[in-house]
N, C-alpha and C positions, 0 to 999 in steps of 0.2 A: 532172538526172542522165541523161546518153546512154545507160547501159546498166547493168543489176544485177544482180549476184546474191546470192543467200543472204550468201555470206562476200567479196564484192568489188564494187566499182564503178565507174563514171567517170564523173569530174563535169568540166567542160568553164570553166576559169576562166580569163578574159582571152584565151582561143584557144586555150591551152593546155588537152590532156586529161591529168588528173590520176589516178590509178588509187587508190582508198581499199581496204585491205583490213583485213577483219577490223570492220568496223565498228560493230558493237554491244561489241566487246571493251570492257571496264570500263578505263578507266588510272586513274581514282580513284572506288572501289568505293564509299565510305562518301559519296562526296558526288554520286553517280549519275551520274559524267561517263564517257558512252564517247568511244571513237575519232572518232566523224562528230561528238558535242557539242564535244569539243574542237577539231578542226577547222572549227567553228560559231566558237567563240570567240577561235580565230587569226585569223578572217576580221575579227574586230570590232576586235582587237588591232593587226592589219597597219596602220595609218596612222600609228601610235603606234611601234610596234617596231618595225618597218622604216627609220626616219628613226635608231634607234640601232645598226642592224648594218650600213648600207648604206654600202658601200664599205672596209670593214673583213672583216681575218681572220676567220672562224668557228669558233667551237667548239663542237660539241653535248654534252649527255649525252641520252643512248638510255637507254628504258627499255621494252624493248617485251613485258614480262608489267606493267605498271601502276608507280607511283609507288612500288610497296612488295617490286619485284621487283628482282632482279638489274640492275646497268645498265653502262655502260661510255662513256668518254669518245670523242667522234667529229671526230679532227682533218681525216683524210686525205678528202676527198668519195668517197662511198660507191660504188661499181659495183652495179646498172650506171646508167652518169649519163644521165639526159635532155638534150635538145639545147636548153632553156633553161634549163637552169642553168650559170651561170659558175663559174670557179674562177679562184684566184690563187696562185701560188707563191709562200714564203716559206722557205728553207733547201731540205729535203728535203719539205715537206708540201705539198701543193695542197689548200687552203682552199674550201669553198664559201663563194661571196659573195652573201649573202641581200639580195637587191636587187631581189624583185619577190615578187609575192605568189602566182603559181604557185612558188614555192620556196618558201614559206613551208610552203601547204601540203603539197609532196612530202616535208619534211623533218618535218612535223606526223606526215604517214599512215606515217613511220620510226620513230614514236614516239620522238622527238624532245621532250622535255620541259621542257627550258629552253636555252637560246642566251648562249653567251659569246662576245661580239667581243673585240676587241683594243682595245687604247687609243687603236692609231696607225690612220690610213688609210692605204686601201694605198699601197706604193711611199713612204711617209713617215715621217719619223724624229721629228718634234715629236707629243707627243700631244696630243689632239682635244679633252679636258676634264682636271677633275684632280677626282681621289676620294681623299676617304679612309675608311677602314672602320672601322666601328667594331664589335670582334667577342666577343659575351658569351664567359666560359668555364662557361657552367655554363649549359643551357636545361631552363624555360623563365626570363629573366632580367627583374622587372618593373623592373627599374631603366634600360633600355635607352634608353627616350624621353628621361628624366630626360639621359639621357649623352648622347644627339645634342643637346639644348639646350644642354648644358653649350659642348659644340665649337661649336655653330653661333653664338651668344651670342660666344664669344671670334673667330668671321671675322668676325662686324658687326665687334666693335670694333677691328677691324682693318682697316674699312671691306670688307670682303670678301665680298657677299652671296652664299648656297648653300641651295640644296633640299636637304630631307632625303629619303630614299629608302629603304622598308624594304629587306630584303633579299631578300625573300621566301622566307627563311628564320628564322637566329633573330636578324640584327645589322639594324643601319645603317649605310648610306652616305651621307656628307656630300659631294652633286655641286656643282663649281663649273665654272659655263661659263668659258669663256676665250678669247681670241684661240689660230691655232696659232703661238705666239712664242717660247712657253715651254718649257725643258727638262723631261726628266725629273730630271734632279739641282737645277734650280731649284724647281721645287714640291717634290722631296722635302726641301730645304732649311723651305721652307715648313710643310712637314708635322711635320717633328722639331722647330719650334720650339712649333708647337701645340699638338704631343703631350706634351711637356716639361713646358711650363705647364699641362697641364690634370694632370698627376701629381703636381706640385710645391702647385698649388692644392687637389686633390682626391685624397690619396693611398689613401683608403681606396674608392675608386670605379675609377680607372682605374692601368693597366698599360704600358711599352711591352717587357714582359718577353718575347721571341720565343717560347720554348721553354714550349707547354700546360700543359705539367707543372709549373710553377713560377710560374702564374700565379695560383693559388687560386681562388676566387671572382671576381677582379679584373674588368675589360671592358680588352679589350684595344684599344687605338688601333694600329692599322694603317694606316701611314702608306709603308711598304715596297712593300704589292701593288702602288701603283701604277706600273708601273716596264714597260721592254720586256720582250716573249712574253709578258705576266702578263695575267689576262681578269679582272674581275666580272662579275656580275649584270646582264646589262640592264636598263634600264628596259624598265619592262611586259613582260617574260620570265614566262610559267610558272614556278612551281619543282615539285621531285618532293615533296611534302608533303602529309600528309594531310588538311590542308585547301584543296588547292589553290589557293593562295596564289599573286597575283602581284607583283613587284619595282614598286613603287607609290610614284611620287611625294607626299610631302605637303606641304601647309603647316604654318606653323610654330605657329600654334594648333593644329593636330590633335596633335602633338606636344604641346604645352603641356597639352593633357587627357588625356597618355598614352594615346593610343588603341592598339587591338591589332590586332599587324600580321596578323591572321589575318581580318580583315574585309575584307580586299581582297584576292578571290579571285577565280576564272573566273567565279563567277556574280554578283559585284557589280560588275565593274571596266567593266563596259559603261557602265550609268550614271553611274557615276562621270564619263567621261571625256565624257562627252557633256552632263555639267554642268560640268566647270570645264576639258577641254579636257587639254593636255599644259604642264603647271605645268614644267619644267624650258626649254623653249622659249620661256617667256614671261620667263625668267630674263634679261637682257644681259652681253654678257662682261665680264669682270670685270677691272679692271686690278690686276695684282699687284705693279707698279714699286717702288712708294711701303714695302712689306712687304721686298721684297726689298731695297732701299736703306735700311731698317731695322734687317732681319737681319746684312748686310754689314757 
């Protein structure tokens, strides 16, 4: 640390001088994380979730009285901007592009709690990977894991392999690498057929009913988000939750033993990753020809 005080500091990351304020402030009270732990934690994070926001649109949520405070969506790059941090234009908004880890951290000490990229890279129109979400209506839902098998089980046999991805909140996302070749309206073609068959086989488990209210208890297959402007979850993102949970790759046995997405959190995900590494990248693109010459 170059220099501190009671309520600020600067710490000096990659050349860049970073200014942390408030730094004992609690962002999640119940599980002893202040400001400086969590940006301890982006620091462990940044090899991993940098490789999912870099060179993509950004969207943050702020939360800056904690996880359980007030918060607010942060499209536009915030004033006043540092002279390493980038931005991108997209319509009317200039995006920050989280593409180095003094960014990571300036937009950490904004209390900045989780990070939505876009689908596409900049300047590009084909999307990067294809998701689909799988989203309970009722938490907390113990049938959730049961339902990413279900999905993931129907892309094997469709030759399709996909990591599951908690949400870091209360669903799953079912990520499939891909070449960038593919439309938006060809994977959602994709998607609606999946979704169909998994309602048609399991009608008292899943949904593709849009409208909350009408879903009952159901889980709803979200096969729509994935689509232009629209963002999830990164991988390894924070989320604003009271067990500070992050967006965590699994495998497909951890799934098979229903595990709970609340054990993959700030204070476990270090280890984690430094035993099995980033499981989405170890994934190969996926060819979807064969599905789509199916569907057609």
């Amino acid at each position: 640390m170059a220099a501190a005080t009671k309520n600020k500091g600067v710490v000096l990351i990659e050349g860049q001088e970073i200014t942390v304020t408030n730094p004992d402030k609690l962002l999640w009270p119940e599980m002893g994380i202040s400001k400086v732990m969590y940006l301890e934690k982006l620091m462990a994070l940044a090899p991993f979730l940098l490789e999912y926001c870099r060179g993509r649109y950004l969207t943050t949520i702020r939360y800056p009285n904690g996880y359980a405070g007030k918060s607010f969506y942060q499209k536009n790059a915030p004033d006043p901007l540092p002279d390493f941090v980038k931005t991108a234009e997209l319509g009317d908004v200039n995006y920050v592009v989280l593409d180095s880890l003094p960014t990571l951290l300036w937009l950490g000490n904004l209390a900045c709690l989780e990070f939505h990229p876009s689908f596409t890279r900049i300047g590009e129109e084909l999307p990067a990977e294809w998701l689909i979400d799988i989203d309970p209506s009722v938490d907390p839902e113990p049938r959730i894991m049961e339902a990413a098998e279900i999905i993931g089980e129907s892309l094997d046999r469709m030759g399709i392999k996909s990591v599951p991805k908690t949400s870091g909140a209360t669903g799953v996302q079912i990520y499939v690498p891909i070449a960038r070749q593919y439309t938006f309206d060809q994977l959602r073609k994709i998607g609606h057929f999946v979704a169909q068959y998994a309602v048609q086989k399991h009608p008292r488990l899943f949904t593709i009913e849009r409208m909350k209210k009408d879903r009952g208890t159901l889980i709803y297959i979200d096969y729509l988000q994935h689509w232009h402007g629209k963002t999830l979850s990164a991988p390894y993102t924070p989320r604003a939750r009271r067990a500070a949970t992050v967006s965590t790759p699994l495998r497909w046995d951890e799934v098979a033993r229903r595990c709970d997405p609340r054990d993959f959190n700030l204070l476990t995900i270090q280890d984690r990753l430094n035993s099995l590494g980033d499981l989405i990248g170890q994934t190969p693109a996926q060819n979807l020809e064969p599905v789509l010459s199916f569907i057609d």
